[in-house]
N, C-alpha and C positions, 0 to 999 in steps of 0.2 A: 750524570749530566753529559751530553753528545753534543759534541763542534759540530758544527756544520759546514759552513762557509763564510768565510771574513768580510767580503763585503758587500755594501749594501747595494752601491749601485748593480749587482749582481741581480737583485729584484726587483729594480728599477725598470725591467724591459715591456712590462705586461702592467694594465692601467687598474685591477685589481692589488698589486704591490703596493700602489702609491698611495689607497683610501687608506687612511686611518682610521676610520670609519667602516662599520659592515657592509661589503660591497651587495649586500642581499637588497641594505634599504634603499640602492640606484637602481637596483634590477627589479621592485616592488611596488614603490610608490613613491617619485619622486617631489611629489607634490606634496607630502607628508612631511619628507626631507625638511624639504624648501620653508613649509612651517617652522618646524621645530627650527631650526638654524634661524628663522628670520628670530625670535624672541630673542635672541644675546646680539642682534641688533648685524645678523651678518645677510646679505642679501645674496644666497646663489645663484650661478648665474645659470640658469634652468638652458634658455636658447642656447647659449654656449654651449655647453657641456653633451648635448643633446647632440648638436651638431658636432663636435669633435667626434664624438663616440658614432653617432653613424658614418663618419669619414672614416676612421679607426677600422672599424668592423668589414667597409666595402674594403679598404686595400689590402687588409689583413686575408679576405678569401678569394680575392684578385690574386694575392703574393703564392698563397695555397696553391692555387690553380695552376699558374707557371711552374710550381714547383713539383708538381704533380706533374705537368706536361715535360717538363725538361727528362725528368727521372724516368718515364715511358719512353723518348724520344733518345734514351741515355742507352739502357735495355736493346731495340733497336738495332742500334747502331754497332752492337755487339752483335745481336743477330745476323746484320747484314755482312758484317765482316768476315763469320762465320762460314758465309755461303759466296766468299769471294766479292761479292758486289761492290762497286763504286760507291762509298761511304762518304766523299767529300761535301757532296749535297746536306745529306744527314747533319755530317759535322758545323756546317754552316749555319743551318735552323739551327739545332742546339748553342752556337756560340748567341745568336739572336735572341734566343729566352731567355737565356746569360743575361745581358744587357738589360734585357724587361725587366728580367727577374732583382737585378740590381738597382735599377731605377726604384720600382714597387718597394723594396725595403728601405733605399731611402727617404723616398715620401711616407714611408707607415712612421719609420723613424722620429720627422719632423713634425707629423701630426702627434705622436705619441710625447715628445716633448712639448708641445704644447699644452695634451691633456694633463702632462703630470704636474706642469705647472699653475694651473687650474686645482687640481685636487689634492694638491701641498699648500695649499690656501685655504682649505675647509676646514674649520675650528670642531671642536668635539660637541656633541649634540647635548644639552643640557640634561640633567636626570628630573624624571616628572615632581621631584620633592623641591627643587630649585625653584625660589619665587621669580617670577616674572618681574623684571625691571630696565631700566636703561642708563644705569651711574648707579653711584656708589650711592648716593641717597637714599637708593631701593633697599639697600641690604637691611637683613631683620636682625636684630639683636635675639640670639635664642636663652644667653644665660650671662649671670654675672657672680664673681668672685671675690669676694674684699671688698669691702670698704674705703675708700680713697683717704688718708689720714686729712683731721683740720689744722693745718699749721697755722700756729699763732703768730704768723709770721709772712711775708711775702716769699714763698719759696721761691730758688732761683734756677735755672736753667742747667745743662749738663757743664754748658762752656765756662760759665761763670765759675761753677763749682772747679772745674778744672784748672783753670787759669788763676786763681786764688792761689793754688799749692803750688801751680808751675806743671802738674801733672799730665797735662793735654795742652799738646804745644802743636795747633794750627798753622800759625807763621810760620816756624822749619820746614812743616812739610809741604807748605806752597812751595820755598827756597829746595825744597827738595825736590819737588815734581811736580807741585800743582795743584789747583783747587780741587774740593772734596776728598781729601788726606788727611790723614791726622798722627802725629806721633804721639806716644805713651809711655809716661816715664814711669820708672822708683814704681810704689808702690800702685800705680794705676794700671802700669805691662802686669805685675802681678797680680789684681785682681782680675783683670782681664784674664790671662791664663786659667787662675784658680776657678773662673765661670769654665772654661771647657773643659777641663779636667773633672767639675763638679758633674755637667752634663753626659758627658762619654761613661762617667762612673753608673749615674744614676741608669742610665738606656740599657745598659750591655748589662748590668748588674741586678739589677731589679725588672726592669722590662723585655731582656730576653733578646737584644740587639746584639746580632755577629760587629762588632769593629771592624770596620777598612780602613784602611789607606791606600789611597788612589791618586790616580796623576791629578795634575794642577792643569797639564793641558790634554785634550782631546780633538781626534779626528772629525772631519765634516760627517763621517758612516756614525759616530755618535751623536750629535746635534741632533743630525736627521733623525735619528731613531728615536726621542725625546721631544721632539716637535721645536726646536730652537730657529733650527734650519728647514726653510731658507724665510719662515715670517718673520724671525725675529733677528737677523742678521747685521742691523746696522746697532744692535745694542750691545753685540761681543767683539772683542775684542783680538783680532786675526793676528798670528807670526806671518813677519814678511816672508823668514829663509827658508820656511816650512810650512807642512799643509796643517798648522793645530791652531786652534785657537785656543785660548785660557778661560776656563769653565767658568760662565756665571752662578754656578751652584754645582753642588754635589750628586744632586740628582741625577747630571746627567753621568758624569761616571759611573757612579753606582749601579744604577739602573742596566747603564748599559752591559753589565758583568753577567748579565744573562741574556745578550743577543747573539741568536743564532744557536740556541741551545733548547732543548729537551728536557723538563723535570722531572723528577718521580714523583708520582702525587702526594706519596708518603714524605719528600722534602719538603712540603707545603705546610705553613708559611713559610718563606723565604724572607730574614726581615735582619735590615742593615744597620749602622749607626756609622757615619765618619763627621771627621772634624778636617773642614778644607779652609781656605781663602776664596773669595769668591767677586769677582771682576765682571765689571757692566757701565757699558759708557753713558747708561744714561741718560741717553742721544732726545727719548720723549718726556725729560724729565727738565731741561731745563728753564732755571729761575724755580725750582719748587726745591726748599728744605735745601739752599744753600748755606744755611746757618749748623754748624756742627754736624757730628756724627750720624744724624739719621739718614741721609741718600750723598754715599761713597762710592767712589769708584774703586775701590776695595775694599772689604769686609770679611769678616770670617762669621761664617756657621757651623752650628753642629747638627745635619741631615739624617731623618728619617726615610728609608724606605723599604715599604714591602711589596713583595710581590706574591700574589696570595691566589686561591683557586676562586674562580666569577662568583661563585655564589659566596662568599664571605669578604668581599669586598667592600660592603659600606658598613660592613662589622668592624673589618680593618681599620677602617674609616675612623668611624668612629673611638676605638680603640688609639691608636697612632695622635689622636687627635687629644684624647686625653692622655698621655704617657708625657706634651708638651706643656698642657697645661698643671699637670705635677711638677714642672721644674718651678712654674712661676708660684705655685701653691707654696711648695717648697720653701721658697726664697720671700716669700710672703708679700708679694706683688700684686695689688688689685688689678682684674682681668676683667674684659667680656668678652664670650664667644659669638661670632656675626657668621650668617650663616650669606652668603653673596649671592644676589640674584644673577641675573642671566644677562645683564649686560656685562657685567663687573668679572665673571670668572674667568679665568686664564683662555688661553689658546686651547690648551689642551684639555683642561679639565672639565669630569661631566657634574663635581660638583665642591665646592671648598667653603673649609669654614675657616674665618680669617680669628687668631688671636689677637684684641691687641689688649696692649698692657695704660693702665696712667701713669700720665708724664707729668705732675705739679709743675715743671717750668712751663708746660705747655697747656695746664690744667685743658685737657683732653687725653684720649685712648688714641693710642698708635697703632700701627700692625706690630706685631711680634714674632708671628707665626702665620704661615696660609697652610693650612695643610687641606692636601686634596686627593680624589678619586678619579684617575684617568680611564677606570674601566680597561680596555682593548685599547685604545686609542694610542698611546708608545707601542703596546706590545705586541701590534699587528704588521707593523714595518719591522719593529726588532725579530719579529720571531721570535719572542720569549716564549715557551709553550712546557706543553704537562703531559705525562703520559696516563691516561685514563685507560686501567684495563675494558670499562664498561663502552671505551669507543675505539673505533679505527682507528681512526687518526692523531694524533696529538690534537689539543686543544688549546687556547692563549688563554694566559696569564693573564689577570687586573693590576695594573702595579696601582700602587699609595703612598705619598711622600708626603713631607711636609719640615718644616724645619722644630727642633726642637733644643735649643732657639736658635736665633739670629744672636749671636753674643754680642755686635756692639751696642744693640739697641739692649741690650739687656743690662748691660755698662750702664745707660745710659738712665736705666730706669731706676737698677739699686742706686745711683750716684744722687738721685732726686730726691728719692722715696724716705731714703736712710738719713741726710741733711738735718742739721741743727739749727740755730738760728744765727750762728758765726760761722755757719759754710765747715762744720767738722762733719764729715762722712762715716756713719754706725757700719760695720761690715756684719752681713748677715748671717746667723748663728751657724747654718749648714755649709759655709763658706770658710771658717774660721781655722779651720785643720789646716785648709788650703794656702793658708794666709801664715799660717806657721804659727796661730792663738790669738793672732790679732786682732781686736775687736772694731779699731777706728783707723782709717786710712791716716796719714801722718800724726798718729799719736805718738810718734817721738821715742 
């Protein structure tokens, strides 16, 4: 693996750096473009874009041209010297293409931030297997797992069940910080734990996942490189004293451990597992699922990612995607997998299929998992790339993430699922080590 250079804004100068997207399909057919992107419901802005980039191009062989004249008139000026002659004339022109020539790169400059601003706005193109839709209503249910149990009984909710033992104490952590908090006591911090210990065992153990541990906070040159920044910025979380903000998921650290780097093909697959805390304010989320644990402003996951060569990428896919739903198999949690249309998929992704798990308090399926396929789409701003003896050049990366799980929601599902009809919580058999033999949460 070969460093390259640390940062991003470094590639930020030229309006091919800033497509996440192959800049083939602006220079081919942009009407094509414009199609596919309208389907996930994004309208590009064709006239813009058009018009930036032919301003871009005249100043950019405007700027050429001065630069070329100054550098002749540079030459010259040596010449003339050479031969005695009165040089202050010369000098004089040359300080004046200076001045053009400073002007000209300013104005390329301001056009160019505004192109990049324009094409940091471009969402990833959907993959042609992706249904067409526009909400979450669209999404297709492709499989289901378990059977939902029938309780003879009105099951009750994660809060309920928590607040019975004392084990999920909401009220402190308002008194502590604030809405969507939760503390966890005694034997519920413990189950919780024994979930990502069970998780990180099963990944790294069975499925062939490298463990990291990575920072909690990351650089804006990471965001960017993951697509965070700068569409999704009012949902992270900035340090005032410093330039980091605290990673709404693992992904992005992860992932970013291979920007600005070179692979061997024979490293291929490249595939991660960590267990981080994960901070998101939320910001388009309020008034939804202010009741309990499902949408926190801190959470813990335990993250998938691979970064894999283009052509085994929706293998990966697929693959990564079942590796999460073996945790829920595992733990014997009825699942379905939803394959998300094209309104509904990420910023970045070209295509995700959402886990969710049932909830009896909420007799419905929740998300549990998104795991998804960015193709190029990170890995063309990060530089993640391969070295292919069969090409010149290095080649990019497909990275593939997805969460394998979300542990509080996974909390939140054994705490349902496993309930009796006095609110005594069963703890799940492959859990039970974890638990030090335990079979019932407060069984005394």
């Amino acid at each position: 693996m070969i460093n390259l250079r640390s940062s991003t804004q470094e590639r930020l100068i030229h309006s091919d750096q800033n497509i996440m997207l192959d800049p083939q399909l602006f220079r081919q057919d942009l009407l094509a473009l414009s199609a596919g992107l309208k389907t996930r419901g994004y309208d590009f802005p064709l006239e813009a874009y058009e018009k930036l980039e032919a301003q871009r191009k005249a100043v950019q062989i405007a700027t050429e041209a001065l630069q070329n004249e100054r550098n002749t008139r540079s030459k010259g000026i040596g010449q003339a010297k050479a031969k005695g002659e009165d040089i202050q004339p010369l000098l004089d022109a040359v300080a004046d293409l200076g001045n053009q020539l400073e002007n000209r790169k300013q104005e390329l400059q301001t056009i160019q931030a505004e192109l990049n601003g324009l094409l940091m706005a471009i969402p990833n193109l959907p993959h042609p297997s992706v249904p067409v839709g526009g909400e979450e209503s669209d999404n297709v249910e492709q499989s289901r797992w378990g059977t939902p149990k029938d309780f003879d009984f009105e099951p009750r909710d994660h809060v309920d069940l928590g607040a019975q033992h004392n084990l999920l104490d909401f009220e402190t952590a308002v008194k502590l910080t604030g809405s969507r908090f939760v503390v966890m006591k005694a034997e519920m911090a413990q189950l919780h734990r024994a979930l990502i210990q069970f998780m990180l065992d099963t990944h790294s153990q069975e499925h062939g996942y490298t463990e990291v541990n990575v920072p909690y906070m990351v650089n804006s040159d990471s965001l960017l490189g993951t697509g965070q920044l700068p569409k999704f910025a009012e949902e992270l979380f900035a340090l005032k004293e410093q330039p980091y903000y605290l990673i709404p998921t693992a992904e992005v650290p992860v992932t970013n451990l291979h920007r600005d780097t070179i692979n061997a093909i024979e490293d291929l697959p490249l595939k991660y597992v960590a267990h981080t805390p994960c901070f998101r304010s939320e910001a388009g989320a309020y008034g939804r699922d202010t009741r309990g644990m499902i949408r926190q402003h801190q959470f813990e996951k335990v993250e998938l990612v691979q970064l894999v060569h283009p052509d085994n990428s929706y293998a990966a896919l697929e693959a990564l995607t079942g590796h999460a739903e073996t945790i829920l198999q595992k733990l014997d949690l009825p699942y379905r997998r939803m394959v998300l249309c094209t309104g509904d998929i990420g910023f970045s992704s070209a295509k995700t299929f959402d886990l969710e798990v049932w909830l009896p308090g909420q007799q419905t399926y929740r998300e549990i998992s998104s795991c998804s396929n960015f193709e190029a789409f990170q890995t063309r701003r990060m530089l993640a790339r391969y070295r292919d003896p069969s090409h010149k050049k290095p080649q990019l990366l497909h990275s593939v993430n997805g969460s394998g799980l979300a542990v509080g929601r996974t909390l939140v599902a054994v705490l349902e699922n496993y309930q009796d009809s006095d609110g005594k919580i069963a703890i799940p058999a492959v859990l039970q080590n974890y638990m030090g033999g335990k079979t019932h949460l407060n069984a005394g």
